[in-house]
C-alpha positions as CSV (number, residue, x, y, z in Angstrom):
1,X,76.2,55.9,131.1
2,X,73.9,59.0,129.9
3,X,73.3,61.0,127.0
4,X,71.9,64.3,126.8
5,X,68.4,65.8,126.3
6,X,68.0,69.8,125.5
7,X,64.6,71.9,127.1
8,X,62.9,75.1,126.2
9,X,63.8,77.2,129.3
10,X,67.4,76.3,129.4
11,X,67.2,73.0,131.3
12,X,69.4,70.2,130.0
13,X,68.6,66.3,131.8
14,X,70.6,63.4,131.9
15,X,69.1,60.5,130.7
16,X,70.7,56.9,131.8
17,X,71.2,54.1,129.1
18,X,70.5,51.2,131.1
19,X,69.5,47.7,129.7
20,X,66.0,46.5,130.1
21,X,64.8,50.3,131.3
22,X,62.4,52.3,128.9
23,X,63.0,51.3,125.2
24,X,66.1,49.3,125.9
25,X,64.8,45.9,125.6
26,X,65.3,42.8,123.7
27,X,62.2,44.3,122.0
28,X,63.9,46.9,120.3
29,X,67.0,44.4,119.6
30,X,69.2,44.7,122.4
31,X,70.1,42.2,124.5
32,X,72.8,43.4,127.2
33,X,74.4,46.4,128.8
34,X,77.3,45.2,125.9
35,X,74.6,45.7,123.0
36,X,73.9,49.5,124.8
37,X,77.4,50.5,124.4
38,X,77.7,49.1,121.2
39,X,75.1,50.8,119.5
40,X,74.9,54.2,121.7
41,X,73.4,56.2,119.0
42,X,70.4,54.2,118.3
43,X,69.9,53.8,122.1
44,X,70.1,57.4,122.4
45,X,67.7,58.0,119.9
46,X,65.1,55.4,121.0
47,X,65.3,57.4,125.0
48,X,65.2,60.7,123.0
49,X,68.5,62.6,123.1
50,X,69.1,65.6,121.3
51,X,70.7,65.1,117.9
52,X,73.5,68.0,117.5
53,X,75.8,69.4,115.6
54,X,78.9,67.5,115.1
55,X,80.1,67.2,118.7
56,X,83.4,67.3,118.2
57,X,84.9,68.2,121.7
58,X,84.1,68.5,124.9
59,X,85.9,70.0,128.0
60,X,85.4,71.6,131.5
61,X,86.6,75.2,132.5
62,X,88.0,74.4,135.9
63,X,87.8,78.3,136.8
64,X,84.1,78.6,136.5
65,X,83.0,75.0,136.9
66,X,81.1,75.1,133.5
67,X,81.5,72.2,130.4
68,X,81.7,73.8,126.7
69,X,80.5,71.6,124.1
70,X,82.0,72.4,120.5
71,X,79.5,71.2,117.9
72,X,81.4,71.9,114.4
73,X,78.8,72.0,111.8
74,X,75.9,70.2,110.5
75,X,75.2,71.1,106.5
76,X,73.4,67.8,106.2
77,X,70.5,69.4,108.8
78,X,67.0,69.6,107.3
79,X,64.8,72.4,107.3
80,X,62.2,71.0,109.5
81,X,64.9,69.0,111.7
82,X,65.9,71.5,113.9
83,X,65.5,71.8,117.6
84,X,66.0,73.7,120.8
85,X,70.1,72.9,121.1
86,X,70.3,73.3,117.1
87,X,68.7,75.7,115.8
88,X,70.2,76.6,112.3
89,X,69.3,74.2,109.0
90,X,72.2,73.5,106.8
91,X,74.7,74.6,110.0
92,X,77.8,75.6,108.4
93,X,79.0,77.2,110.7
94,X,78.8,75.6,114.1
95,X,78.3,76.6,117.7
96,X,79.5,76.5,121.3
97,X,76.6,75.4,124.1
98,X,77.7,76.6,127.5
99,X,76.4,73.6,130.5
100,X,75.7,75.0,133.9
101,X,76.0,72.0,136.6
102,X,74.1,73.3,140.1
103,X,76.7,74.4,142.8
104,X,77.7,71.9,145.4
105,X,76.0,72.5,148.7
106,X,74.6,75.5,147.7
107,X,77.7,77.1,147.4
108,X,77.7,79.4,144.5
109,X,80.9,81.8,143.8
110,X,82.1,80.7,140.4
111,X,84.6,83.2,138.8
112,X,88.0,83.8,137.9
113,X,90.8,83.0,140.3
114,X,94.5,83.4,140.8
115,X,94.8,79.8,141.9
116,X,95.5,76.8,139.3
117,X,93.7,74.6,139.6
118,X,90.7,76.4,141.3
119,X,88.5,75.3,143.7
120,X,85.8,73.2,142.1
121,X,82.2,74.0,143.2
122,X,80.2,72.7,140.3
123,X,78.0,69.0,140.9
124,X,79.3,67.5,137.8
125,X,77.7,64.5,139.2
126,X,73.8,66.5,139.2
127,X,71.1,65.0,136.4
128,X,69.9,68.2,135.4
129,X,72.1,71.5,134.3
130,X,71.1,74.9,132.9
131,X,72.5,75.7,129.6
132,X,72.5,78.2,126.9
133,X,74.6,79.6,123.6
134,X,78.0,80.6,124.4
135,X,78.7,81.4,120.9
136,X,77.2,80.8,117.1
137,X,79.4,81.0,114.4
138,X,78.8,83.0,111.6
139,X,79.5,86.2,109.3
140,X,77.5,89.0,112.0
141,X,77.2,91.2,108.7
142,X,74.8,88.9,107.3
143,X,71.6,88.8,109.4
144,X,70.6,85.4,108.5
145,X,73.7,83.8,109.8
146,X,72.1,83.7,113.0
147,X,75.8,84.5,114.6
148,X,76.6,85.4,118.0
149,X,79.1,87.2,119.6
150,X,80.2,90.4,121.6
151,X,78.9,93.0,119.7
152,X,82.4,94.6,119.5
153,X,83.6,91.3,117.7
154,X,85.4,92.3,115.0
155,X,84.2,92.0,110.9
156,X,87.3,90.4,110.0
157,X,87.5,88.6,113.6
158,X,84.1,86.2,113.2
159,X,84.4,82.3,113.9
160,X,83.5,79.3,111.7
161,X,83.7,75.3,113.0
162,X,84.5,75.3,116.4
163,X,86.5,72.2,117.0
164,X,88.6,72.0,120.4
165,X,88.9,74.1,122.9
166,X,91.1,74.9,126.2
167,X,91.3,76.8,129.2
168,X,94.0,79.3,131.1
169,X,94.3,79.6,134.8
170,X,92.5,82.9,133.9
171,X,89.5,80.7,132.5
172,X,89.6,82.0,129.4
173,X,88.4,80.1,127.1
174,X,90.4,78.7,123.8
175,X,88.9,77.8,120.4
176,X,90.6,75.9,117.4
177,X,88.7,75.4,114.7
178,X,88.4,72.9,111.6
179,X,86.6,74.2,108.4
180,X,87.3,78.2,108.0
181,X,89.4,77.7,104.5
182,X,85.7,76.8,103.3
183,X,84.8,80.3,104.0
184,X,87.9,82.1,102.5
185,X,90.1,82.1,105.7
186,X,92.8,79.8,107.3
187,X,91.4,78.1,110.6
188,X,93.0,79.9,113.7
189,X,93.4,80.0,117.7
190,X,90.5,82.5,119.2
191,X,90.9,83.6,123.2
192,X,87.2,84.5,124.6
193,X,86.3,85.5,128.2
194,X,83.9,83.2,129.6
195,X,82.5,86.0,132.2
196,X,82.4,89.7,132.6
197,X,82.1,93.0,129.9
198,X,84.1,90.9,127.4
199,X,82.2,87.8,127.2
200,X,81.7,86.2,123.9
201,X,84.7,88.9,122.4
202,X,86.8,86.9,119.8
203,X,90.5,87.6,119.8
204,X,92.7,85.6,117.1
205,X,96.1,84.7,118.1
206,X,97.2,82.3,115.2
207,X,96.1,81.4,111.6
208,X,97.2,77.6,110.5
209,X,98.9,77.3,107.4
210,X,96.7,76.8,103.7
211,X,94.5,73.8,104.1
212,X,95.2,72.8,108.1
213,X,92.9,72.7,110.8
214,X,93.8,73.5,114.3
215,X,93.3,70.8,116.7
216,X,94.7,69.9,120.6
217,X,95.4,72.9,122.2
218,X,97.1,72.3,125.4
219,X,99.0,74.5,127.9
220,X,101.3,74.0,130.4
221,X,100.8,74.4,133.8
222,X,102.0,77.8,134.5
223,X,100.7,79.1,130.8
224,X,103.1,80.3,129.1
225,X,103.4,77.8,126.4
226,X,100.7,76.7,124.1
227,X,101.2,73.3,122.0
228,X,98.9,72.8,119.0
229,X,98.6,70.1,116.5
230,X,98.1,71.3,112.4
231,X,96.4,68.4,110.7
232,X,96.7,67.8,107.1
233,X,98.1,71.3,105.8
234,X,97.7,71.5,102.0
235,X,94.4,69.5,102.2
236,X,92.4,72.7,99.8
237,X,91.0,72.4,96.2
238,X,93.3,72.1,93.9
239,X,96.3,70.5,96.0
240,X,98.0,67.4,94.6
241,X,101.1,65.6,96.3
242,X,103.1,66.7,93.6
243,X,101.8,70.5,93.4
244,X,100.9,71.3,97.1
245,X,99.1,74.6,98.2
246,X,101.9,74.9,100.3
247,X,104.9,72.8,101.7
248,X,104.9,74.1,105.3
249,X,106.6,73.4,107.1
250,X,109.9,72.5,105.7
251,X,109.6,74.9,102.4
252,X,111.5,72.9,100.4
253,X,111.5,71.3,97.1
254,X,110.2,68.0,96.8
255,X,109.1,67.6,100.6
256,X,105.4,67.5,101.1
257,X,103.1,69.3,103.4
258,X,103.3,67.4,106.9
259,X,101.2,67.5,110.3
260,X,103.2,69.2,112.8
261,X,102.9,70.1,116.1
262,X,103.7,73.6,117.1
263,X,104.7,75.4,120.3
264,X,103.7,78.8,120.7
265,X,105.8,81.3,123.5
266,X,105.9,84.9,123.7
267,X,109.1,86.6,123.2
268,X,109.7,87.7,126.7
269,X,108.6,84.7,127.9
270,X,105.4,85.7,129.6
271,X,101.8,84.0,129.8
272,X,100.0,83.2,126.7
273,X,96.8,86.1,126.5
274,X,98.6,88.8,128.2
């Protein structure tokens, strides 16, 4: 059982939560591997995580071999309280941190492949990865955002709250998000390249109805159908049961809004992304 810990220079460690090592004592109130699980956060903080952003998803591109953390937002973030894996006070608009395990035997050829699933070469298993910013959300225009992206992004194409994501045989990385509306815009389905001239290059392919997130993107095996989940549609200010923002997805009189799940093909049939 570990939790993270974020270095200058890119290097991200491991640390083990282990009863009776370091702080984990019955000095510090804890009194069994039981009492570690139980209060993880406190443990973490007493063998000095990082504190981020709102993890809310985590997943593993099985082209590439790298993990991609979605961190949401963090508006309650003090000026002062930053640090190396969270840089931005008052966070509103989340980022993605891209982990690097070592290669396996020194093998070292990590890139996109025809094969699903692709031949793993990443030690998942290794105590200390590289990392770095895969993407910060934010309005580019506005120089304090701190946003990153492919600087061909478009205006109207930037990201907010990062929530889950998914991967393609292509390794292509998928982003739902959960907090957009607060910015003026529905929350939506954004396809980014992982590797190569496009990387970081946000592409929409979906906008959730008035006051849903996005969440649980999954494809199946052969890509060419997308399932997502929208969560609470309506949810806005200025909604009430009786005078929804909108009554997706049934449109009718008297029904409310409902969570729905929704599957996405192309007309012809193809993959999803092409």
């Amino acid at each position: 059982f570990y939790v993270a810990k974020f270095f200058e220079g890119g290097i991200m460690r491991w640390l083990p939560l282990v009863y009776g090592s370091g702080p984990l004592t019955q000095k510090n109130d804890f009194h069994s591997q039981g009492d570690v699980v139980i209060e993880t956060r406190r443990a973490a903080d007493l063998v000095g995580a990082t504190p981020m952003d709102r993890p809310e998803d985590v997943g593993t591109n099985p082209v590439n071999g790298r993990t991609y953390v979605m961190l949401t937002n963090n508006t309650k973030r003090k000026q002062g309280d930053e640090n190396i894996a969270n840089p931005r006070a008052k966070n509103k608009h989340g980022h993605i941190i891209e982990l690097i395990p070592p290669a396996v035997k020194g093998k070292t050829k990590m890139g996109f492949t025809d094969t699903w699933p692709a031949p793993i070469v990443a030690d998942h298993a290794a105590l200390e990865y590289r990392w770095n910013f895969f993407l910060m959300g934010g309005d580019p225009s506005e120089a304090k955002s701190g946003a990153k992206y492919h600087p061909d992004t478009s205006k109207t194409t930037w990201m907010s709250s990062p929530d889950n994501v998914a991967f393609d045989k292509k390794g292509r990385v998928w982003i739902v998000t959960d907090g957009q509306i607060k910015h003026g815009f529905a929350d939506s389905i954004y396809a980014v390249d992982p590797d190569g001239p496009a990387r970081g290059l946000l592409r929409r392919l979906f906008n959730s109805p008035k006051g849903a997130e996005i969440c649980g993107p999954t494809f199946t095996p052969d890509n060419r159908t997308l399932f997502v989940n929208i969560q609470h549609p309506g949810e806005e200010k200025g909604s009430t049961f009786d005078k929804p923002s909108t009554r997706w997805p049934d449109f009718k009189d008297g029904m409310p809004p409902r969570p729905s799940v929704v599957v996405i093909t192309k007309k012809d049939g193809g993959v999803i992304g092409t």
